[in-house]
N, C-alpha and C positions, 0 to 999 in steps of 0.2 A: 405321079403328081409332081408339078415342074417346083425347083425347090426356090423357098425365098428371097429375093434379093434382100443385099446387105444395107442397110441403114447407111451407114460408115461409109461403105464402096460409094455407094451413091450420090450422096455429098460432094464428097471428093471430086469425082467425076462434074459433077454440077459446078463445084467453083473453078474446074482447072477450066470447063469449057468459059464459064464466064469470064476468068482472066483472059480470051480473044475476044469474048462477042461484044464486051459491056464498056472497055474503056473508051472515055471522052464522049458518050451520050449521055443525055438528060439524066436516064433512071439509071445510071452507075452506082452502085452500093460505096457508102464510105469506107466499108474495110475493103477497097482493093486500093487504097493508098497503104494497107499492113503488105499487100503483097507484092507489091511495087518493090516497097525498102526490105522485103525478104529476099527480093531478086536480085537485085543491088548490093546487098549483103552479098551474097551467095556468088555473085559474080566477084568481086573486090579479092573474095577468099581465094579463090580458083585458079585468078592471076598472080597473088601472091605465091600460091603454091607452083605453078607456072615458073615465076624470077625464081626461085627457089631451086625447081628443077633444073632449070639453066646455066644457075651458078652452079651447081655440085656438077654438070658437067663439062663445064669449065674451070672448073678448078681442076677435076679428072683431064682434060685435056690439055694442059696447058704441064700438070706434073707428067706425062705422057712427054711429052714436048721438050723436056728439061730431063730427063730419062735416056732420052735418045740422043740428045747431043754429048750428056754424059757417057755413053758408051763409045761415040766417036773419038771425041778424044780419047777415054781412056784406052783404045784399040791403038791408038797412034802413039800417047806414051809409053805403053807394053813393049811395042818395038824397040823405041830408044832402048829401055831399061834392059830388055834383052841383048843390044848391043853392046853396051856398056857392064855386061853383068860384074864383072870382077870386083869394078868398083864398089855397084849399089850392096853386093856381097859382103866388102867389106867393113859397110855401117850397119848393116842391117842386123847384125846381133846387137848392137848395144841405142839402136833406133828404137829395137822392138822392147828394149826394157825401159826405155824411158817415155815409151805411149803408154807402157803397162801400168809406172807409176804415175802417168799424167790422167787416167782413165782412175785409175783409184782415188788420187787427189781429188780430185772432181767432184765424186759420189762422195768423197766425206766433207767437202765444203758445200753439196747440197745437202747432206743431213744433216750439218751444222746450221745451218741459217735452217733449218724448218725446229730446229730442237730450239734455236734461239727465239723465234716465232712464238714458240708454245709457251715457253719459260715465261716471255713478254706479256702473252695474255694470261698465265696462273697467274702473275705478279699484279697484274691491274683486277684479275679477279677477288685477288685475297685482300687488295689496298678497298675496295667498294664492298666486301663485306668484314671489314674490320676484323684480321684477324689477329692474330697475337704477333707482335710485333716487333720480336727475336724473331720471328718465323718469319717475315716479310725480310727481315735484314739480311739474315741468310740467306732467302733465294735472291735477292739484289745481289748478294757477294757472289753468290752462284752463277748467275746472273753475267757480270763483271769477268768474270775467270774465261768464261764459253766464249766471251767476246773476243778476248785476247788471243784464246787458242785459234778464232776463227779465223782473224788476223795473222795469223804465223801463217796457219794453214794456207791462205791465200799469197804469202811471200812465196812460201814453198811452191806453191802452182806457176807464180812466174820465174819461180828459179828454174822447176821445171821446165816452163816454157822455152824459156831460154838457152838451155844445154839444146834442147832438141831443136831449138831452130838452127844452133852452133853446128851441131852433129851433121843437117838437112843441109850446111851451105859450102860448096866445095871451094877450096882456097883456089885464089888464081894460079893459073895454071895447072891446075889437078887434075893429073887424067880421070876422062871419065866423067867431066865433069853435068858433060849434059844428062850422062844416064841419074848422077845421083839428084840432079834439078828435078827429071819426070819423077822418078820416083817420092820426090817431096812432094810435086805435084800430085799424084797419086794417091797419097796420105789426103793431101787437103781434102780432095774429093771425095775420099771414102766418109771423113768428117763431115762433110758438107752435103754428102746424100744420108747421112743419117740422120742429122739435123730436120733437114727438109722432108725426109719421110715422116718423121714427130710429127712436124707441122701440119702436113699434110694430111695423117690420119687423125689429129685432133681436127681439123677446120672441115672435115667429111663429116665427121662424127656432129659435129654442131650441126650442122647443115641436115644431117639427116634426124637429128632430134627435130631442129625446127620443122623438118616436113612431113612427120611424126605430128606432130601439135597442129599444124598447117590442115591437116586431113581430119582432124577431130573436130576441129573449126569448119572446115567443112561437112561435114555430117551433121554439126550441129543446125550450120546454115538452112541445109537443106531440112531438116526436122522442121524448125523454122519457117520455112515455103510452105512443108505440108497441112502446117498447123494454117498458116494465111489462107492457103484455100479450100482448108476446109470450112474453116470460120468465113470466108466467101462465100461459101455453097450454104450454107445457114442462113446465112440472110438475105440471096436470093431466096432462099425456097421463103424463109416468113413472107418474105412481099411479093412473092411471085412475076415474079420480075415479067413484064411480055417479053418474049421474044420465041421466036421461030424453033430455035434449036433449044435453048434450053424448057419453053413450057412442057413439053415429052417427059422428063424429069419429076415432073410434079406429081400424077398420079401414081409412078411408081412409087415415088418415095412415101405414099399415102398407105400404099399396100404392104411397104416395106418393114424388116423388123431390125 
């Protein structure tokens, strides 16, 4: 016994056909202007996700790009710095203690500014729900002290900075002078491809949320479509629409469960 067709399948089938056979004649059903702007839709999302795809690999090719020139040079400075060793040798112990303390200074002037951040919103928190106001006073003074210290803190990062650029610059006439230049250069660059890799794996990571969301929008779209041409396939069959290809349709779906 041959088994029954599907109600559901059948439909379906019926409006996807009538979405070719029925636009721009007379007896076109109103809901295929739903499936029109479901297609439209559906397209709009596709292209988005599309730029989307394009940027992330351009942004991947371009940090690719910027990678390789960085290895150029750095292969070209090596050399100097190899020639020059004696000299870059002889900053290089008191170089390496003041990137130590400029790398420590750093992290504690970004934990200062996020502790000061916080302190900022307790203090507008506790001022809008009115609380005891010796307790307000004091985290203001609290408040007041962290700022200060943030300030020293930030002197000290350009004291910092400054020994080390001293340290990085060889007086005229000082042998060696070009090896202890690459070598500064050297530094920069290693600062400067960490920086850029930050950025780079934050602005991928955006990138791939949005085309994360981008695909769910799309799936949605398309839900969407199926639902237009099913609800197409509906209202041909109520009015039985004439036509060639789709009238076939109508006794099955009569027999259909």
């Amino acid at each position: 016994m041959a088994k029954a067709e599907s109600y559901n399948d059948l439909i379906f089938q019926l409006g996807d056909l009538a979405r070719d056979r029925l636009p721009g004649k007379p007896n076109c059903p109103r809901s295929m202007e739903r499936v029109f702007r479901a297609e439209q839709a559906l397209v709009a999302r596709r292209e988005e996700l599309s730029a989307l795809e394009q940027e992330m690999n351009n942004e991947d090719a371009a940090y690719q790009d910027y990678l390789a020139q960085q290895e150029q040079e750095r292969t070209e400075l090596q050399l100097t710095v190899r020639k020059y060793k004696r000299a870059v040798d002889a900053i290089e112990g008191k170089v390496k203690d003041l990137r130590k303390a400029l790398a420590n200074k750093r992290a504690e002037i970004r934990y200062g500014a996020d502790a000061l951040k916080k302190l900022e919103a307790k203090i507008g928190d506790m001022e809008m729900s009115r609380r005891d106001p010796l307790e307000i006073s004091t985290a203001r003074d609290n408040l007041k002290k962290n700022r200060i210290k943030h300030m020293r803190s930030t002197r000290d990062l350009e004291a910092i900075e400054d020994d080390l650029k001293m340290a990085l610059t060889p007086l005229p006439g000082q042998p060696g002078a070009q090896g202890i230049l690459a070598h500064s250069r050297l530094l920069a660059m290693q600062d400067e491809e960490e920086a850029r890799k930050e950025e780079f794996d934050q602005r991928m990571g955006e990138i791939d949320q949005a085309i994360a969301q981008k695909e769910e929008e799309i799936q949605a779209a398309e839900d969407y479509l199926d639902q237009a041409l099913f609800l197409l396939g509906e209202e041909v069959y109520a009015q039985r629409i004439a036509d060639a290809q789709l009238a076939p349709f109508y006794p099955r779906l009569d027999r259909a469960q």
